[in-house]
Backbone bond lengths (Angstrom), bond angles and torsions (degrees), N, CA, C in turn:
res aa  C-N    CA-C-N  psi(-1)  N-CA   C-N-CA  omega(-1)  CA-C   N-CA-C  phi
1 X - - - 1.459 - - 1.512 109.33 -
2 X 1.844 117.46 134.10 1.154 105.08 161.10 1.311 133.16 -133.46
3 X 1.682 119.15 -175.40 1.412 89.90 -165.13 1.331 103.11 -137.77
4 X 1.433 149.04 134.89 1.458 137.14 174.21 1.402 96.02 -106.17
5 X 2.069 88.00 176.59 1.513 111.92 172.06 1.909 106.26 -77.72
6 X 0.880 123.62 73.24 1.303 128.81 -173.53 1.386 118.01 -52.97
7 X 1.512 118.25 11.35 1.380 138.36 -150.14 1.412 101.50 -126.32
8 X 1.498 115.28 -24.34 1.574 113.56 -162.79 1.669 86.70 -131.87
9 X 1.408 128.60 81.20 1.437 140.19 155.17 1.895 98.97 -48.91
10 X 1.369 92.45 166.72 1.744 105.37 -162.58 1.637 120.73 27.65
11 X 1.253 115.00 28.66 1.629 113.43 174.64 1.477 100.91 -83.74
12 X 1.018 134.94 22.71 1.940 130.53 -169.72 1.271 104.11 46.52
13 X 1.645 101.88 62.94 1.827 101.94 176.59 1.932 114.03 -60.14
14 X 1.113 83.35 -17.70 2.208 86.42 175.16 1.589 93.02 -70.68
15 X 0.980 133.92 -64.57 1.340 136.35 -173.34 2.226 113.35 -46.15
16 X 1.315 107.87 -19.68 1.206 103.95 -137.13 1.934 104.87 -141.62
17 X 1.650 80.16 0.19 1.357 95.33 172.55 1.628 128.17 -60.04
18 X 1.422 132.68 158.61 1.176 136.92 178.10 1.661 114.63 -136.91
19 X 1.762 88.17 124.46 1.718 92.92 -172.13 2.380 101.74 -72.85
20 X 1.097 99.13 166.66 1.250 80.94 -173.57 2.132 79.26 -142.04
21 X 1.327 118.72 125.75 1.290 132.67 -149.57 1.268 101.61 -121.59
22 X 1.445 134.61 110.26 1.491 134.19 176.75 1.467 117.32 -53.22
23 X 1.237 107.56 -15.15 1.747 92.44 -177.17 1.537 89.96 -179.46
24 X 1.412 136.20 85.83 1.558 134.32 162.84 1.576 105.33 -108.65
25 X 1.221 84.97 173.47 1.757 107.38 173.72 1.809 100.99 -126.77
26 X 1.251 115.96 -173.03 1.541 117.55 172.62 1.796 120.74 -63.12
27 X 1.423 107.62 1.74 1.421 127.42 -174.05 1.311 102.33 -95.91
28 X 1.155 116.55 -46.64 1.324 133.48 -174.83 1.401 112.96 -63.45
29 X 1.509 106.70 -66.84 1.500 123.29 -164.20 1.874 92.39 -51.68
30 X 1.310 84.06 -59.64 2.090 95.44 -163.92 1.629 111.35 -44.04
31 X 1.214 95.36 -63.08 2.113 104.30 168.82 1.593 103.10 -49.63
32 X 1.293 125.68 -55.18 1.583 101.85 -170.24 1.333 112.39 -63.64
33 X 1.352 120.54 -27.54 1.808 113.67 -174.61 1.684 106.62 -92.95
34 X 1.043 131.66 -16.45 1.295 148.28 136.90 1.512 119.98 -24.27
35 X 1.273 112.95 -37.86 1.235 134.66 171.41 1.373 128.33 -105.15
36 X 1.401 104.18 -22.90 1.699 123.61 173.80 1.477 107.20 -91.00
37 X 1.981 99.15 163.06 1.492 107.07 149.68 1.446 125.72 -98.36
38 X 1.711 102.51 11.56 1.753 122.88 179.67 1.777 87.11 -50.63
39 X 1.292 96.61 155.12 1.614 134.50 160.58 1.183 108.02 -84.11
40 X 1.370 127.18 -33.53 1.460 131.45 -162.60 1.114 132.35 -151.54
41 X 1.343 133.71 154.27 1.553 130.42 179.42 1.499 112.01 -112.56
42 X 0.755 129.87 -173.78 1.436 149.88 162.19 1.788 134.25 175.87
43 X 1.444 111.60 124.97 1.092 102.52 -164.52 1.758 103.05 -101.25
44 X 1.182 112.13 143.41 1.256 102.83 -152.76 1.773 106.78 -105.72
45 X 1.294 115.00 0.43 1.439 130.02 -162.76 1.273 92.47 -61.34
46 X 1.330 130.43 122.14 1.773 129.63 126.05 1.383 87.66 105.12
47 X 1.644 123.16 18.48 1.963 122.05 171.08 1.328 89.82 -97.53
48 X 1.590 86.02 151.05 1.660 88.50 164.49 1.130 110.53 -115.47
49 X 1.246 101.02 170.13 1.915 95.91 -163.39 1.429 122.35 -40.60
50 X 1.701 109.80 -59.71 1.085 115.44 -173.85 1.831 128.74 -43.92
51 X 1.554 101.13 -43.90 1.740 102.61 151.65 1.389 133.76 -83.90
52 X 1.242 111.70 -1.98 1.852 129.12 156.41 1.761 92.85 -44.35
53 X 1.613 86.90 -81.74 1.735 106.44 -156.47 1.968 110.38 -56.66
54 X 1.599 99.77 -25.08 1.351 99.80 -179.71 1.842 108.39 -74.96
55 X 1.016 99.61 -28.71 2.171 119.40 -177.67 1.811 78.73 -64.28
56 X 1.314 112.38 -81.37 1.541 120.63 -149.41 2.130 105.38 -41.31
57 X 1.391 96.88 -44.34 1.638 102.08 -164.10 1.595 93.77 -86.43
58 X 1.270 144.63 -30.59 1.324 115.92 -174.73 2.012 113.98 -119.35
59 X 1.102 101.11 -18.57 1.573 101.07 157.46 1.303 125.73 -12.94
60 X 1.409 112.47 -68.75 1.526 119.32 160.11 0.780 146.07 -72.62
61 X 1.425 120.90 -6.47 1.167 139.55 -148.24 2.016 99.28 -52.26
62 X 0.941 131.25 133.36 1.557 135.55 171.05 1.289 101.30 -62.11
63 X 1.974 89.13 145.99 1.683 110.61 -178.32 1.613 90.50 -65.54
64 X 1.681 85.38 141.29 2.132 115.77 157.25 1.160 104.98 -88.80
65 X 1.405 114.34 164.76 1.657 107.17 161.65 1.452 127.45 -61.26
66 X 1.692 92.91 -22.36 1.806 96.24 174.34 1.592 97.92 -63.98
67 X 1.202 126.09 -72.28 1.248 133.50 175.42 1.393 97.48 103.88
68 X 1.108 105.50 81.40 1.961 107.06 165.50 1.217 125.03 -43.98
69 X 1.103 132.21 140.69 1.594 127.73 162.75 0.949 127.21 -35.72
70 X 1.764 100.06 -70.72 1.559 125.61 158.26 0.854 151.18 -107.84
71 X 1.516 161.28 89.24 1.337 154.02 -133.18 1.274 114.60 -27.83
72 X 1.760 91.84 -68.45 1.530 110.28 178.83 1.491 134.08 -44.73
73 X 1.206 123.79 -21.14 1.619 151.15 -153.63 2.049 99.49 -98.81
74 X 1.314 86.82 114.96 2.095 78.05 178.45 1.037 116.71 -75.92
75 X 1.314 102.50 166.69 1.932 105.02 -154.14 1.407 116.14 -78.02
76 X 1.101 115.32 -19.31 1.712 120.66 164.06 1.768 109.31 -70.91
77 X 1.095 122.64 -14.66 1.685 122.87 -175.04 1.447 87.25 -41.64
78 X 1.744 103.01 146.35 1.151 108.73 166.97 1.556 111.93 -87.62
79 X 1.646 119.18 141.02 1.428 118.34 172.39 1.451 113.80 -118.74
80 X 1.129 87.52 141.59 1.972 101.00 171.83 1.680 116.51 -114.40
81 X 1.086 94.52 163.76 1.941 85.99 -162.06 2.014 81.29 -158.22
82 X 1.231 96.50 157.96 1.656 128.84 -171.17 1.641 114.80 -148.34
83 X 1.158 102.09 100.36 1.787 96.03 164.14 1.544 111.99 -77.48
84 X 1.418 88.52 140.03 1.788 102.53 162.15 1.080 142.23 -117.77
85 X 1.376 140.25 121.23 1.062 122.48 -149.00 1.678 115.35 -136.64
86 X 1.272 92.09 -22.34 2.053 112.12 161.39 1.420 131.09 -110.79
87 X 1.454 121.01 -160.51 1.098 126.52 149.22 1.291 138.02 -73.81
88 X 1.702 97.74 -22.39 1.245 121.74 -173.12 1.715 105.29 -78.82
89 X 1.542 99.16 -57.25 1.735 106.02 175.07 1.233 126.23 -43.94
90 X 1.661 118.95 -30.33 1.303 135.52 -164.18 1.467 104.70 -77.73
91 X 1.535 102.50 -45.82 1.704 95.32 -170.51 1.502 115.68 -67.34
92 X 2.124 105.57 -44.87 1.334 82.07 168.06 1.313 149.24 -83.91
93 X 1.575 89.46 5.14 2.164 96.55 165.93 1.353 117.06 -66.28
94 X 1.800 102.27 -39.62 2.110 91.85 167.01 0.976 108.81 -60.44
95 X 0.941 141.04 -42.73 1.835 142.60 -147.89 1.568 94.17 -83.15
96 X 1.190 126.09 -49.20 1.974 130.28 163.44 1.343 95.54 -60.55
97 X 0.845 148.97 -28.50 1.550 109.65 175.32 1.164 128.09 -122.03
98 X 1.286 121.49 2.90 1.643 151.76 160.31 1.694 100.32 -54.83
99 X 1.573 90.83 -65.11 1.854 90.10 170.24 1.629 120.39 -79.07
100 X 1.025 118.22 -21.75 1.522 105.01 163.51 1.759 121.49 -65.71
101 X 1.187 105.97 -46.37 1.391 117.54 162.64 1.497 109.05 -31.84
102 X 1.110 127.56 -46.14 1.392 148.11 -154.34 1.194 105.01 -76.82
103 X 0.761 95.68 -50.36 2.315 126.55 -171.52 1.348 98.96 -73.68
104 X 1.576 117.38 -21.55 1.679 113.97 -179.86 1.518 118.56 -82.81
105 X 1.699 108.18 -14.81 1.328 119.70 -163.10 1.559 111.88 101.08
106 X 1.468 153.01 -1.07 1.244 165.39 -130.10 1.477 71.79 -107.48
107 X 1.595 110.77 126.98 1.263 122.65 146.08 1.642 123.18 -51.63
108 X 1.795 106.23 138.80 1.250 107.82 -176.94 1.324 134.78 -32.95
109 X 1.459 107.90 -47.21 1.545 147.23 174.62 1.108 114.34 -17.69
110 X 1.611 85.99 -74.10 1.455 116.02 177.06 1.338 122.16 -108.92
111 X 1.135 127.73 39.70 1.671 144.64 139.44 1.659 94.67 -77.77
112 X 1.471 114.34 -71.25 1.526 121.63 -174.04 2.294 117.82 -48.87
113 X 1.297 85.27 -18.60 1.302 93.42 171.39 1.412 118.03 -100.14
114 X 1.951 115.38 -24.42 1.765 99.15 174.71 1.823 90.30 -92.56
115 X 1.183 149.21 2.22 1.369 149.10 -168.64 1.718 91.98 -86.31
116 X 1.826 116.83 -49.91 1.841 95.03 -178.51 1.402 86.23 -76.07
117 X 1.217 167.54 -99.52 1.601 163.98 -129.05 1.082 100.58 -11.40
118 X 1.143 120.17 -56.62 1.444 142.58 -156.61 1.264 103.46 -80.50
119 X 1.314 116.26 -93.95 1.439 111.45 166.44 2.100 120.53 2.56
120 X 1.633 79.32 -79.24 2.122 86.28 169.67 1.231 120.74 -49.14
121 X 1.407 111.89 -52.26 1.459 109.52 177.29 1.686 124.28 -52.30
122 X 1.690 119.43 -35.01 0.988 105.02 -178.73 1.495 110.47 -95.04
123 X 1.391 124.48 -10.58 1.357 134.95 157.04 1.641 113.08 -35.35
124 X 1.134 99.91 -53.57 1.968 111.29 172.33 1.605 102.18 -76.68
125 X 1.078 122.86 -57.24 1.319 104.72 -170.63 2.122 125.79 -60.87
126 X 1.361 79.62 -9.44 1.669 84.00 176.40 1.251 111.92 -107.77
127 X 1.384 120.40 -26.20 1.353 119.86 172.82 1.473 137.56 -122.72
128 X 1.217 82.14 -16.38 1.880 89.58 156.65 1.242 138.61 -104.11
129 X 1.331 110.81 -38.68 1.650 98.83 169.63 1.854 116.54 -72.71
130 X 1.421 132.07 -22.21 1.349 124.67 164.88 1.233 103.49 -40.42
131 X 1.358 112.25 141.44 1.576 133.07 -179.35 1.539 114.79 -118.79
132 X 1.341 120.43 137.64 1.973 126.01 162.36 1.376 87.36 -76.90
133 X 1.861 91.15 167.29 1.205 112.49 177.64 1.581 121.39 -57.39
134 X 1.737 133.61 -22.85 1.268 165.43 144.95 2.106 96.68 -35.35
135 X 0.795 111.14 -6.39 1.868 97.10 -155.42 1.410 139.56 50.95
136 X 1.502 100.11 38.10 1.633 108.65 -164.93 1.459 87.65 -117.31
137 X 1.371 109.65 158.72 1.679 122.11 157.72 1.023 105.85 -35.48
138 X 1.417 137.49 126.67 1.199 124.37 155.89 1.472 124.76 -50.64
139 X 1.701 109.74 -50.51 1.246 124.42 -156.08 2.094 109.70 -98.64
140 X 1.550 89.70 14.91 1.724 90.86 -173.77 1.271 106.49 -58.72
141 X 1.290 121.18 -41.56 1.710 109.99 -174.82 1.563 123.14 -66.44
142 X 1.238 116.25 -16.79 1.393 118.55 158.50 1.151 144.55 -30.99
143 X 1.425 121.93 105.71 1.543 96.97 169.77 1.172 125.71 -67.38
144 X 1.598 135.96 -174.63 1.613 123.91 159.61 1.722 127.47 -46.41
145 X 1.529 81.75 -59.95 1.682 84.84 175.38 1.669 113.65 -56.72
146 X 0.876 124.49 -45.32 1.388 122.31 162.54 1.773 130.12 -29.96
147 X 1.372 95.53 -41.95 1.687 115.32 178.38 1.445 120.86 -77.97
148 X 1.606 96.58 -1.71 1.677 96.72 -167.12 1.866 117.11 -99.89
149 X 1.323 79.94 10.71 1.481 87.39 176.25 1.479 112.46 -134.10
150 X 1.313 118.62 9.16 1.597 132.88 145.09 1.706 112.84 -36.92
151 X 1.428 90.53 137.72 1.819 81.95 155.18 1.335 91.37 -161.85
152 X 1.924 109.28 134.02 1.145 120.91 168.83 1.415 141.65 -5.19
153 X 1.122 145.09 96.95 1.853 134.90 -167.53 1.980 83.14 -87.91
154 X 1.572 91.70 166.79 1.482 108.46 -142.78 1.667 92.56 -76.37
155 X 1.314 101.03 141.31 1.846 119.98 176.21 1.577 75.51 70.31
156 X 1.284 145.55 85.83 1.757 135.64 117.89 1.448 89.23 -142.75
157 X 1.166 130.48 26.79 1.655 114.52 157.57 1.436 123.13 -38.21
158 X 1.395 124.42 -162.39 1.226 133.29 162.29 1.512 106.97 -145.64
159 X 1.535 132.75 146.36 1.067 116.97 -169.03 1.400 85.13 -149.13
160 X 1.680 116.33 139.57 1.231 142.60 178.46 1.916 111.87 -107.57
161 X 1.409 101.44 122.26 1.613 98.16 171.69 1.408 96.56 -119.51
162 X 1.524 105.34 165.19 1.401 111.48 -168.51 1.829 100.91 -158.14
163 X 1.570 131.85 144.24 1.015 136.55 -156.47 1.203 114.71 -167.50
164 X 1.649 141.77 119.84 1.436 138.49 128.05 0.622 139.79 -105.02
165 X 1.517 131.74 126.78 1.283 137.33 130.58 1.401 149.67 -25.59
166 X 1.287 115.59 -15.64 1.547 138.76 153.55 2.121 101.88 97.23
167 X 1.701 87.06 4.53 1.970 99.30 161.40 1.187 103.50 -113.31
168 X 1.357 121.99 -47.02 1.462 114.53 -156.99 1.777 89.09 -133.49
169 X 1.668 95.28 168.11 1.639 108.78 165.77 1.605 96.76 -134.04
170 X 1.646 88.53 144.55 1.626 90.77 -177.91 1.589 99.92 -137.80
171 X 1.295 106.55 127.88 1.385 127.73 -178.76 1.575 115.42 -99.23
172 X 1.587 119.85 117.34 1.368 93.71 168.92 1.841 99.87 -144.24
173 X 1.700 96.62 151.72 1.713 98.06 177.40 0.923 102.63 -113.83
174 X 1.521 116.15 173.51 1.497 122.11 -177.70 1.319 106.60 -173.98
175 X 1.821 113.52 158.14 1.365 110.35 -176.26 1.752 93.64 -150.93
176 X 1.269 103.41 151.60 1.810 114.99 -163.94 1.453 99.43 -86.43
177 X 1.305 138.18 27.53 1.432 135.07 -176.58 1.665 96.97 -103.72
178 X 1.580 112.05 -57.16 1.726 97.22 161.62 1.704 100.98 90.81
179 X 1.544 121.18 12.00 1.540 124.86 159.92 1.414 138.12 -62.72
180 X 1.202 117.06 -17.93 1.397 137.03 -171.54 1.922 104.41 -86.09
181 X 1.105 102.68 126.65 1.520 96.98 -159.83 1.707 88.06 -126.06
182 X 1.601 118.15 176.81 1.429 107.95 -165.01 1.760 91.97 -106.12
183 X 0.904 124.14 3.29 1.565 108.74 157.33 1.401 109.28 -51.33
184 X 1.382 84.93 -65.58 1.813 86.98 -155.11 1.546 110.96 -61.15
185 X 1.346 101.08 -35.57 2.320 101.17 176.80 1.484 87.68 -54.55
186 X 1.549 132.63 -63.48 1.368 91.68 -152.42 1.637 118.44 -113.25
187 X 1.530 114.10 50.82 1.251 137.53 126.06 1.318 141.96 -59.73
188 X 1.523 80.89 -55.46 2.068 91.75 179.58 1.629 81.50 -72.00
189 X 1.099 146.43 -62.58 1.634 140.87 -134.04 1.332 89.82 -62.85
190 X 1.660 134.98 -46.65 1.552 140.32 -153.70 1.494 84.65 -87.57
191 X 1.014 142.30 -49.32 1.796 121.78 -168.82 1.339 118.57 -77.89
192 X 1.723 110.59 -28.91 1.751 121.08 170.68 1.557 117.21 -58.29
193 X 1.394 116.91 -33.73 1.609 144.97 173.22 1.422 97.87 -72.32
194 X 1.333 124.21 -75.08 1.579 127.01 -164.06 1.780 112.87 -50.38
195 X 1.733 109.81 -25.43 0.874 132.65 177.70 1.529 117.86 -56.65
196 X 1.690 86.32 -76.85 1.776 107.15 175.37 1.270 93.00 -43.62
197 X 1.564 123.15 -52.49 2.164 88.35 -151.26 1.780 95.75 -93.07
198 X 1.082 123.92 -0.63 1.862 106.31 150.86 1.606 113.19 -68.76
199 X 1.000 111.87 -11.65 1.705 123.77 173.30 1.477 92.16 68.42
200 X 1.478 115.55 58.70 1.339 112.15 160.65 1.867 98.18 -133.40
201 X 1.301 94.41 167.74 1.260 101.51 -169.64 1.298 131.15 -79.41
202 X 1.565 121.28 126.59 1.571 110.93 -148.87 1.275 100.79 -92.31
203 X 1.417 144.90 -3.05 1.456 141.79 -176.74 1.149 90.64 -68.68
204 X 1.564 115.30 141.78 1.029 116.52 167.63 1.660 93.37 -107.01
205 X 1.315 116.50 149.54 1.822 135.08 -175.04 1.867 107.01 -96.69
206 X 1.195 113.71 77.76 1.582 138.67 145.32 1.319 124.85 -128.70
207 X 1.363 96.74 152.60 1.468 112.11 172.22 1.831 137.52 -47.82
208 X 1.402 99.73 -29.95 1.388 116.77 153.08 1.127 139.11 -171.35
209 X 1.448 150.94 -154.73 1.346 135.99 -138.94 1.171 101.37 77.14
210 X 1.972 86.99 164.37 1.778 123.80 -160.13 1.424 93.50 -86.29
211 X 1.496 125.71 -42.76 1.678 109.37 -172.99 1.568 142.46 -16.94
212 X 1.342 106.50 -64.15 1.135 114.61 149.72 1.607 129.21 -21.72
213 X 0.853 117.93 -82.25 1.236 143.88 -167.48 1.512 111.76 -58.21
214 X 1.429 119.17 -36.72 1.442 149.59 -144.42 1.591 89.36 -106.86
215 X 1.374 122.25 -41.34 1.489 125.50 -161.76 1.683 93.03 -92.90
216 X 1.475 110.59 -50.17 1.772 101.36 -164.21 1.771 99.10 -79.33
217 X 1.145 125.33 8.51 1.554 129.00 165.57 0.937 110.26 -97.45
218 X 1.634 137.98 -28.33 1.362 131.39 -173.58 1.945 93.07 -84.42
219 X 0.672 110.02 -35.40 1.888 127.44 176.31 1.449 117.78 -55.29
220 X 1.264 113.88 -22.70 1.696 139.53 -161.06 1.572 104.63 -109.17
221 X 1.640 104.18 -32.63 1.993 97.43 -171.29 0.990 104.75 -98.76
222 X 1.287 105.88 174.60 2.041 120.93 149.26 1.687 96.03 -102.05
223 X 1.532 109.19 -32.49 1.749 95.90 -172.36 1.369 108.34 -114.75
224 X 1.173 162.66 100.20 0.935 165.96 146.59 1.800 128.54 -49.68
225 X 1.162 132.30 110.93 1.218 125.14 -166.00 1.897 91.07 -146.16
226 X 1.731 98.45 130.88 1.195 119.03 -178.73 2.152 96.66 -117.65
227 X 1.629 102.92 122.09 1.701 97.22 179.18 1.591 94.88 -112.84
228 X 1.320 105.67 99.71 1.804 103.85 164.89 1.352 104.62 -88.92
229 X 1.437 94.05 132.69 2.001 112.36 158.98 1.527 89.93 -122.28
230 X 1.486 118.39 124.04 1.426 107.56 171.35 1.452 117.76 -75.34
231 X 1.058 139.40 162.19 1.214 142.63 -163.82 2.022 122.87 52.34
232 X 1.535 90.37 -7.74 1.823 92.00 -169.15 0.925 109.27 -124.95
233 X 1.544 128.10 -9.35 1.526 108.67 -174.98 1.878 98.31 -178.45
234 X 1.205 96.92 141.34 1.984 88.18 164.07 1.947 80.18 -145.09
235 X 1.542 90.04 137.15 1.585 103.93 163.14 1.394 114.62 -168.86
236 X 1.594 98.67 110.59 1.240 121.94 -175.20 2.261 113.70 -80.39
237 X 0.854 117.22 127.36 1.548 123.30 -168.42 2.017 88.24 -137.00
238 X 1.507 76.25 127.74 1.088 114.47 152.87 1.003 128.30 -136.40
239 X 2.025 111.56 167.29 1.641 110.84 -158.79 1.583 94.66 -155.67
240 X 1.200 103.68 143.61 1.930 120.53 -169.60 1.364 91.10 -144.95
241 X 2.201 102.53 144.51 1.103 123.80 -176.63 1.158 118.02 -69.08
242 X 1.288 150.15 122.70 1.491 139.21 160.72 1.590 124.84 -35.06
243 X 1.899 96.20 -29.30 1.324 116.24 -160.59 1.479 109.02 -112.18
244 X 1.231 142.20 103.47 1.525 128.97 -179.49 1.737 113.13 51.69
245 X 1.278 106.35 66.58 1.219 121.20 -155.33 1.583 103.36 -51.09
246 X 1.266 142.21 152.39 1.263 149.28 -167.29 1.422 125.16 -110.81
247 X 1.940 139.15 125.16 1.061 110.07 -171.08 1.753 109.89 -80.38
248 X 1.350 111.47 174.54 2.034 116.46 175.14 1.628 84.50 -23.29
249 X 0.773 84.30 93.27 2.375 96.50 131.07 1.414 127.71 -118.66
250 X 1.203 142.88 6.29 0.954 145.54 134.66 1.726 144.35 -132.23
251 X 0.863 103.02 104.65 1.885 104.21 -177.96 1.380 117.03 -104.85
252 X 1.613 104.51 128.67 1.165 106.74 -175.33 1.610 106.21 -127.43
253 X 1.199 134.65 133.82 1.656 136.05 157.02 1.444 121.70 -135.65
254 X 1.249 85.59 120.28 1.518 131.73 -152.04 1.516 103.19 -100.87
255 X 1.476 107.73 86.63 1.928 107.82 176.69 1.597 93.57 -107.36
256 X 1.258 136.88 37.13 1.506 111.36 -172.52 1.433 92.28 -133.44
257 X 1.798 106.51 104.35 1.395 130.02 145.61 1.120 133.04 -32.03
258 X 1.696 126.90 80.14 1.323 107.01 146.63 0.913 170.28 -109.54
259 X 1.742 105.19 46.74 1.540 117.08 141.51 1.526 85.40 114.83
260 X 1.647 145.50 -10.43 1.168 133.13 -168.91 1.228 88.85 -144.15
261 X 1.488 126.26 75.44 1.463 118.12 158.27 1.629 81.81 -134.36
262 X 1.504 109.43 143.10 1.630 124.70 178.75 1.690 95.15 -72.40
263 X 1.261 97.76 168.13 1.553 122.70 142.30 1.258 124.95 -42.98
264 X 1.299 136.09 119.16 1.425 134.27 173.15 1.353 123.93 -30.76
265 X 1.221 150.94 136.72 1.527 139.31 -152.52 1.521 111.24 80.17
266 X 1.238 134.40 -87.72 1.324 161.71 147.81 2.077 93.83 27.99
């Protein structure tokens, strides 16, 4: 079943469509868009209409120049943001927003579950998506200890935004290199899932790659939103309930450029 913004005629509703799923899990959502040219999922089990129809009309809503974090989040929300640029920066940006999280009301649980998200996520954004002149990781042969005395060369930062609304918190990272393409998110997401429910273990054991990171974040939201610009930007945001926290109910990845999103920083 699917569902558009039936509100915004000539927006390339084929482009921009949203599957809407009677009852998925992160197995679900990932395989149906896996199979689709939807933008989006949604699982619709146990919503009631009124946040159905509010998910369906602003979910997509297209980047502003402000460029919200999150759809859902009103446009006055206050945002905070952190560049990263080491090993050193990284730990204390989890540790800032692990405890801000905290300060929002976010159960322990799941503070300790968006705190590793985070962690992984900026783990990839500093060291895996940077590229050699070849198009390889630069830094794949690295061990950890090796990485800890890295520091960013100019435009490969990592930058963390962070936001509540006093329902939800929405976390998102991002890095201006823009390699992460939606094959591969929702590959690793369908084998990390296919994994969990054989009750075997979905980490896969290498030195680097997004997997990681990509799986214990999809594990961490109810909303999940991946924004690819290739070459300009990848920033993944996620968002958890304050209130009876919720598992993935919605995934969205978003590769379709239109042409007015800045440069990272910008």
């Amino acid at each position: 079943m699917t569902g558009g913004n039936s509100r915004e005629p000539g927006r390339q509703s084929s482009l921009r469509r949203l599957l809407l799923l009677p009852d998925a899990d992160l197995l679900g959502l990932a395989e149906s868009l896996s199979g689709s040219t939807a933008i989006g999922a949604i699982s619709t089990a146990q919503l009631p209409e009124p946040v159905l129809a509010s998910l369906r009309q602003r979910i997509l809503r297209p980047s502003t120049v402000r460029r919200p974090l999150h759809p859902l989040l009103p446009l006055r929300c206050p945002l905070f943001e952190q560049e990263v640029c080491d090993y050193r920066e990284k730990a204390l940006t989890v540790g800032l927003v692990a405890d801000w999280a905290a300060a929002q009301g976010l159960p322990q649980r799941h503070v300790l579950a968006l705190e590793q998200a985070v962690d992984e996520l900026l783990l990839n954004a500093l060291y895996d998506a940077p590229r050699d002149e070849h198009g390889q990781p630069r830094y794949a042969a690295l061990s950890p200890s090796e990485r800890v005395g890295l520091r960013a060369r100019a435009g490969e930062s990592a930058r963390v935004r962070f936001a509540s609304d006093g329902v939800r918190v929405a976390v998102g990272v991002s890095d201006a290199m823009g390699h992460l393409r939606r094959k591969t998110v929702l590959n690793y997401l369908v084998r990390c899932a296919s994994a969990q429910a054989r009750h075997q273990s979905p980490i896969e054991h290498k030195k680097s790659g997004a997997g990681v990171g990509l799986f214990l974040t999809a594990t961490a939201a109810s909303e999940l939103l991946f924004r690819l610009r290739p070459g300009r930007l990848t920033e993944i945001v996620f968002c958890q309930y304050l209130s009876r926290p919720r598992p993935l109910r919605v995934l969205v990845v978003d590769d379709h450029d239109p042409g007015n999103v800045p440069p990272l920083g910008l």
